[in-house]
MARRO-323422 format. One record per residue (C-alpha): residue in one letter; y, x, z. Coordinates in steps of 0.02 Angstrom, whole numbers, plus 50000, padded with zeros to 5 digits. Each point is the difference from the previous one (the first is absolute). Example, Ala and Ser with C-alpha at 12.3 -4.5 7.8 and 13.67 -1.06 7.14 Angstrom:
// residues 2
A497755061550390;S501725006949967;
This chain:
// residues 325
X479155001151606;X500334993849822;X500434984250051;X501375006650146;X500675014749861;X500294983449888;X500774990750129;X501335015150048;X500255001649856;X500494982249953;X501014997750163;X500945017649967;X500544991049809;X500584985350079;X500875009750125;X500855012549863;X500294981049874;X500624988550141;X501525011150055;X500804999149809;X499644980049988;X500954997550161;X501365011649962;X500164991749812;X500324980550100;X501495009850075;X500685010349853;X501315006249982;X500645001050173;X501325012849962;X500715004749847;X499135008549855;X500505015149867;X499904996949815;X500285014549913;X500774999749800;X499845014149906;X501174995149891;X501635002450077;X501554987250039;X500544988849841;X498015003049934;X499374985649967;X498485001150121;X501075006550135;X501004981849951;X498494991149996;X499325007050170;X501844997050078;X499794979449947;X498104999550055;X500475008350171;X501564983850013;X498634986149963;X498495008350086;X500975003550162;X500814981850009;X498284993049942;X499105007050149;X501465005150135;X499545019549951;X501215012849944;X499615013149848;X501065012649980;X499975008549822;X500005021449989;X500305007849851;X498845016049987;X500665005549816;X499255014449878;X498475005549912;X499944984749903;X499284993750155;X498895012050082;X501265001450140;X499954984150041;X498154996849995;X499645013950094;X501324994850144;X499194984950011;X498415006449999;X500095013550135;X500674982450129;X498944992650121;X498914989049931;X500434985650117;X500734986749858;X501795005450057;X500365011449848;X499864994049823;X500575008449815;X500474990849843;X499615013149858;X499825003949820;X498484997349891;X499995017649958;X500255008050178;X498244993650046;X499055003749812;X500985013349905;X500805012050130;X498165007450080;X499415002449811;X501735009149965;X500275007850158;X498365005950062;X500965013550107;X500704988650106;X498274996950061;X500274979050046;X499074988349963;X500844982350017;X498504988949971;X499325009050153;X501495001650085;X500594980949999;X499104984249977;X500964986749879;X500454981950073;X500774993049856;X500435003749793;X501744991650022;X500854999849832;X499765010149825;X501765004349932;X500784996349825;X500755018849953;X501035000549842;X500515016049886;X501914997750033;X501315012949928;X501745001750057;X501134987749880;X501125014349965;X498655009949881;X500384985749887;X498164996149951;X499084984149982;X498145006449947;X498875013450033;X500155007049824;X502015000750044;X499505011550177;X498925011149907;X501325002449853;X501335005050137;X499035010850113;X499635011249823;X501824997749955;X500505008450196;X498375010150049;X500085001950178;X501024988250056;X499134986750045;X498934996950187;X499104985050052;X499024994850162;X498564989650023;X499074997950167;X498105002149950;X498745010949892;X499714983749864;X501715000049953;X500405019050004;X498525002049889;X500854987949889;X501495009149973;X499195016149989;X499194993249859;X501654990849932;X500725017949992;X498365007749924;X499914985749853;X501955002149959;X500185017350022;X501484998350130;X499915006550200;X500404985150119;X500235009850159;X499224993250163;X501175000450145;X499334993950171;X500634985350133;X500024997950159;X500034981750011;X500324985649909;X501974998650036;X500225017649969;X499024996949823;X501274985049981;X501485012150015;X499375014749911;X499944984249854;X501604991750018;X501005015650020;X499155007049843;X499275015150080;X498384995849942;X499774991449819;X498414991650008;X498914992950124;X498344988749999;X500314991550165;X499794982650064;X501044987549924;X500454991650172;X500805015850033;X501094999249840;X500234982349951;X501564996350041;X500745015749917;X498994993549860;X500874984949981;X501635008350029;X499675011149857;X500185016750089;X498265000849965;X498754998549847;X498404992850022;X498785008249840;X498374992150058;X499254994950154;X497995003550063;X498644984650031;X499484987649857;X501384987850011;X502055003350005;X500454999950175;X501274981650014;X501205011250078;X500375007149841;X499014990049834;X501085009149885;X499205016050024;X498145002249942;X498495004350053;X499415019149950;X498964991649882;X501184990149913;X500925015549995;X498455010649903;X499155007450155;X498564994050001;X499115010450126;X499554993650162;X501135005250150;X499524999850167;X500664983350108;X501125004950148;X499574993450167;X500505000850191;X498554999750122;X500204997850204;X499015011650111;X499675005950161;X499175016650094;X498264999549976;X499164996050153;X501174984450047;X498854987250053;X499424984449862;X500724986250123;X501445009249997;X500205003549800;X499444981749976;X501234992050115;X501495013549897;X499264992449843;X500354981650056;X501535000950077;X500945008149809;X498774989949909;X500704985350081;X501725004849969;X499525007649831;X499134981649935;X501664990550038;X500804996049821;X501815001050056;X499495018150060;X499015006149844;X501644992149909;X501205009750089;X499275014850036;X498675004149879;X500394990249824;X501635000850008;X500025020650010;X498375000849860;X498685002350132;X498364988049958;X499474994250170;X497955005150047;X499835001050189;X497935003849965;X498924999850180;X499735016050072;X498004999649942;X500544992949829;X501455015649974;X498695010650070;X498634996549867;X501185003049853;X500745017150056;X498635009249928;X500524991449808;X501585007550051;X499605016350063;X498895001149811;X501294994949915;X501335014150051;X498805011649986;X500014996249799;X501784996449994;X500045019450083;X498765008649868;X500724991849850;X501785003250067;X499285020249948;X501265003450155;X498965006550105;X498485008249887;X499185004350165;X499694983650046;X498014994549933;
């Protein structure tokens, strides 16, 4: 009897393994959804757009990019994961819509690292702490000098927890009140810049380079330990007298929990392919301040609990949310 139960059971594994190993030799045979969360001009919703181009003449496939925008990524990640877990629907999200939103948002009752299973850490992003050129200041001392000279007239965006909590505590240590506005998406954050609506943003350089170098824009530091080469006149936070670490910005891939491991693994090498090509990573990734990873699914999968820890204490020191333990 044991050796028949052993047997069934063993044929009924093969039986539930073999049917996702032959349907992996012929994926994708029809197109497949990747969803940014971003919106259109963001630069993972630009990034997704150029992998979809090389991935779908690469292997004869066709992705077509959705934006899902709002809830600094929640909507997104939960589109993607309430899709049939069949390898035909993919998301390109924030860091922080997979480790800070749950700890924040407990209401909303989602768990993403339940909910999805990662197939790649793409890129981490450069942001800089960029100010609209007509405030007329070059330093953070020269910010915090004209939001006391005009209290309350100054907002600023920034797209995760790490860097809010920075500028809450820029306003706390000068005495001033940076307001936070929110963003839909990256273009509309671009806008809101340009047009002066909003003052101050820490937002990914790519988005905002080549403002920068027109001078609409002023660069007053930018995250990471080295100055991004798309702008080595503007310093690190360090070199500017922050010394305390910030949380690095990255973009992971997913897709709904449950999608097969052939499947996920054959996702993974088709944009790892692409991703590894240096005329890509040049193009698409360097060129708009995005540091190219492209991690295995098992390797992004063993460091998401680092991450998950580490928002947790970028949360509790941010004194934001008291509730949080």
């Amino acid at each position: 009897m044991y050796r028949w139960t052993h047997a069934a059971a063993l044929v009924g594994g093969l039986a539930a393994v073999l049917p996702a190993a032959a349907s992996a030799q012929n994926f994708p045979s029809r197109p497949i959804r990747a969803i940014a969360s971003q919106g259109p001009g963001g630069l993972s919703d630009l990034f997704m757009r150029a992998v979809a181009d090389a991935v779908g003449e690469a292997h004869q496939g066709t992705i077509v990019v959705e934006d899902r925008v709002g809830a600094e990524g929640t909507i997104g990640a939960k589109a993607c994961a309430e899709s049939a877990p069949d390898g035909y629907t993919i998301c390109i999200l924030p860091g922080n819509a997979i480790t800070t939103n749950p700890i924040i948002h407990p209401e909303a009752d989602f768990d993403p690292t339940k909910a999805l299973v990662p197939i790649t850490r793409a890129y981490y992003l450069t942001q800089v702490f960029a100010v609209n050129a007509s405030l007329g200041v070059k330093s953070f001392a020269e910010l915090a000098a004209l939001a006391k000279a005009k209290p309350n007239s100054l907002n600023y965006m920034a797209p995760e927890l790490s860097k809010v909590a920075f500028m809450e505590q820029f306003n706390k240590k000068n005495g001033v009140d940076i307001v936070r506005v929110p963003f839909k998406g990256g273009g509309d954050a671009v806008n809101s810049m340009l047009t002066g609506t909003t003052q101050v943003a820490i937002f990914g350089i790519g988005n905002l380079v080549s403002f920068l170098r027109a001078g609409k824009i002023v660069g007053l530091a930018v995250d990471g330990d080295a100055r991004s080469p798309l702008a080595p006149d503007i310093p690190t936070f360090k070199e500017a007298g922050y010394t305390e670490h910030i949380t690095a910005t990255f973009f992971g891939i997913y897709a709904p929990a449950g999608t097969p491991k052939p499947l996920v693994d054959k996702l993974y090498k088709m944009i790892a392919e692409v991703g590894a090509k240096p005329d890509f990573q040049k193009r698409f990734l360097i060129s708009r301040g995005l540091t190219p990873v492209f991690s295995s699914p098992d390797q992004f999968a063993k460091e998401l609990p680092a991450d998950l820890a580490e928002a947790r204490a970028v949360v509790k020191a941010s004194g934001l949310y008291p509730d949080v333990k």
